[in-house]
C-alpha positions as CSV (number, residue, x, y, z in Angstrom):
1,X,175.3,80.3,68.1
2,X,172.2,81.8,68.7
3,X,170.3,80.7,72.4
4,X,167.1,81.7,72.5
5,X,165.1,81.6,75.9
6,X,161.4,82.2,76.3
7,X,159.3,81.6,79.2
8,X,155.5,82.4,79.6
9,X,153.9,84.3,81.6
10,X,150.1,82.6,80.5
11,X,149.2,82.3,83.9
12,X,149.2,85.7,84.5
13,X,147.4,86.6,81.4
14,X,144.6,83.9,82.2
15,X,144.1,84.9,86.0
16,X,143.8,88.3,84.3
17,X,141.3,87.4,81.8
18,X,139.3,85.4,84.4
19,X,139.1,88.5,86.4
20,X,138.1,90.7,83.7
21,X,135.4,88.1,82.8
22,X,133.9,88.4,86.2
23,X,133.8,92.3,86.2
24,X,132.2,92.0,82.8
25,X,129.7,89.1,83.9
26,X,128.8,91.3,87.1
27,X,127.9,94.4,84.8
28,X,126.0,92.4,82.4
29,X,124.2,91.2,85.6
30,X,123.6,94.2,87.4
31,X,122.2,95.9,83.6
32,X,120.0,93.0,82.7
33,X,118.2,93.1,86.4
34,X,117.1,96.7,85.9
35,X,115.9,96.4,82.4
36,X,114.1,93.4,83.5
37,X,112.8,95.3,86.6
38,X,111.6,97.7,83.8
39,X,110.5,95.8,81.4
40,X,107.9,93.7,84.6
41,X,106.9,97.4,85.7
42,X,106.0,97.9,82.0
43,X,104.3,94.6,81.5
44,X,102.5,94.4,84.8
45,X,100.5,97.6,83.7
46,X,99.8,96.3,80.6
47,X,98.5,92.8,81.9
48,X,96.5,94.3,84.8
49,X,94.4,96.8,81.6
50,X,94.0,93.8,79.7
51,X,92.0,92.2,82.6
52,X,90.6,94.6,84.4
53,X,89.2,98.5,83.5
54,X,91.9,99.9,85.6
55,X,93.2,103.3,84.6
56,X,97.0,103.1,83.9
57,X,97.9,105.9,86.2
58,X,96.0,104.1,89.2
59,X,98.1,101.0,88.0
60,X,101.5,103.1,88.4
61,X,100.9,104.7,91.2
62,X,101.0,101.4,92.8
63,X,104.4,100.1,91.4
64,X,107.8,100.6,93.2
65,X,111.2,99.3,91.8
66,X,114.0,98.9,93.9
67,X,116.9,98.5,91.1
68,X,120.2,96.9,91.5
69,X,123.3,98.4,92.1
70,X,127.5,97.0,91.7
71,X,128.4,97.6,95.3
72,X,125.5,94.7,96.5
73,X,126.5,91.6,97.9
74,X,124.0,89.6,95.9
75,X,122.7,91.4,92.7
76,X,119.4,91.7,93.2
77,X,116.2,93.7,91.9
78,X,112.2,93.7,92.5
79,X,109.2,95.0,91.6
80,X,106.5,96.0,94.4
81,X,103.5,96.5,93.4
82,X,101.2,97.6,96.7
83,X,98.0,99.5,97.8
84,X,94.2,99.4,98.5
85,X,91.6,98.7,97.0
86,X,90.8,101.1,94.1
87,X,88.1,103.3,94.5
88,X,85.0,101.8,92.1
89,X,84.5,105.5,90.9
90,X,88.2,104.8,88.7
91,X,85.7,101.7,87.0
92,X,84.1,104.3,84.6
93,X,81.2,104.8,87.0
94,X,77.4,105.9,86.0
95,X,75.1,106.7,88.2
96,X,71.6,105.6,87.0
97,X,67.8,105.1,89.0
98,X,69.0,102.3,90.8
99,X,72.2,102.9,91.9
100,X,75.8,103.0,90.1
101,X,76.8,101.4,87.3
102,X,80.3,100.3,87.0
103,X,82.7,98.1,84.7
104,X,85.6,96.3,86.5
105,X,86.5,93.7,84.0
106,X,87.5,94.5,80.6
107,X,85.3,91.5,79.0
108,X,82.8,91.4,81.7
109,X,79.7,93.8,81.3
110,X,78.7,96.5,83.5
111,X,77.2,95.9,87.2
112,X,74.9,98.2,88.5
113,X,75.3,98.1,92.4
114,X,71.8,98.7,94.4
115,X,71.4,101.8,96.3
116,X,74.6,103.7,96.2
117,X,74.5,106.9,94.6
118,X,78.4,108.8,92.9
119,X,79.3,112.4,94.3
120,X,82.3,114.9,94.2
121,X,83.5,116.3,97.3
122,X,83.8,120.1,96.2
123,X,86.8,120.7,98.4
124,X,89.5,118.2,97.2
125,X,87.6,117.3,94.2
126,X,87.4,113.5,95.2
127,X,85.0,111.3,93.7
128,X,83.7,108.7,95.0
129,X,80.6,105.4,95.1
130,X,79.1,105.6,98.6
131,X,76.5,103.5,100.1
132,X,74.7,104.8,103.0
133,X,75.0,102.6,106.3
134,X,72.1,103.0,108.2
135,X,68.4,104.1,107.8
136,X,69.7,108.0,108.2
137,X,71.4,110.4,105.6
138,X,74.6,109.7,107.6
139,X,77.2,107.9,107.9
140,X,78.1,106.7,104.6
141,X,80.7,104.4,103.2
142,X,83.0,104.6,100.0
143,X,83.1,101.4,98.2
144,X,86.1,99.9,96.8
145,X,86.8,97.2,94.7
146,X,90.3,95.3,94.3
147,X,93.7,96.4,95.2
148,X,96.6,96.5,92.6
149,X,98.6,93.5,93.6
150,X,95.1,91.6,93.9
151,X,95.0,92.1,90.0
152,X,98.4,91.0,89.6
153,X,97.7,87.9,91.6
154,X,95.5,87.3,88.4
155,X,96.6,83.7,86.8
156,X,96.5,85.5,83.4
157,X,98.5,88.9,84.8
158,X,101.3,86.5,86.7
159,X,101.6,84.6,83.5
160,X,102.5,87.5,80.8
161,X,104.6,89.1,84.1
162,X,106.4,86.1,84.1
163,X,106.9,85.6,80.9
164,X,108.4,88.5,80.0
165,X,110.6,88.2,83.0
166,X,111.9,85.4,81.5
167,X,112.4,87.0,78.2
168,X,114.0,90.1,78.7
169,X,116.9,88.6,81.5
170,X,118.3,86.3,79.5
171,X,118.1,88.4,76.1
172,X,119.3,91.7,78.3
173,X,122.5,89.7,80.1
174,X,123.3,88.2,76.0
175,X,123.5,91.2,74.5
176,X,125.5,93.2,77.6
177,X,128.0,90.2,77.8
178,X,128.7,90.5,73.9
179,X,128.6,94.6,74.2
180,X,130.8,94.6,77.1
181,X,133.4,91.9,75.5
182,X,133.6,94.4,72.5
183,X,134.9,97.4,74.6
């Protein structure tokens, strides 16, 4: 007679799989939050060009992203975008009889502004729109126009950035869950 005994060890294996699961889910995670972080870095430029006559570089000077990492309690990753207000020489500035002409929206036309006057400064090479303050040569003042994240705050800019937020995390984790689970 032949006794045959088998016991399972399924518990094991599932508390196993359930582990390797989470380790897979947290990767997936962590990758799909800084490609998304990317991909609203990339799109934020984009959005704030379509809007306004922004030079790109200007644009990404002002973005920082903080990326997420594993060892984080709570996965996490962001986008910062900061600074001043942008110097109105970046808006493709003319300088005609009247003052400066300049173009800050991309549909809008160009603005002349009234007695200011464009110059270089020889030394560091910046150039600026100044307006002279008082009824002498000096002082003057450089003009400025909006800052960065005022441009994102743009209904149009926070739409697209959101959108594609949207978009890229949930596309991103998809394909790293089924990439990971093949491995």
């Amino acid at each position: 007679m032949i006794e045959l005994k088998m016991s399972s060890n399924s518990k094991s294996v599932i508390a196993d799989i359930d582990a390797m699961i989470d380790g897979i889910q947290d990767k997936a995670t962590m990758r799909a939050i800084n490609r998304t972080v990317d991909a609203i870095a990339t799109e934020g430029n984009r959005a704030v060009r379509k809007v306004y006559k922004i030079n790109a570089r200007e644009v990404s000077k002002s973005i920082t992203k903080k990326k997420s990492f594993m060892k984080q309690a709570v996965m996490s990753g962001s986008v910062i975008f900061s600074g001043r207000g942008l110097n109105l020489a970046e808006f493709s500035a003319r300088q005609t009889k009247k003052g400066v002409s300049v173009q800050v929206m991309v549909q809008g036309g160009r603005k002349t502004i009234s007695g200011t006057f464009l110059a270089t400064n020889t030394g560091n090479g910046f150039r600026g729109v100044f307006k002279r303050v008082g009824r002498s040569r000096y002082p003057i003042k450089n003009l400025r126009s909006i800052s960065v994240p005022q441009a994102v705050r743009n209904e149009v800019v926070d739409k697209a950035i959101r959108k594609v937020a949207d978009e890229t995390f949930l596309k991103t984790f998809a394909q790293q869950m089924a990439f990971l689970r093949r491995r």
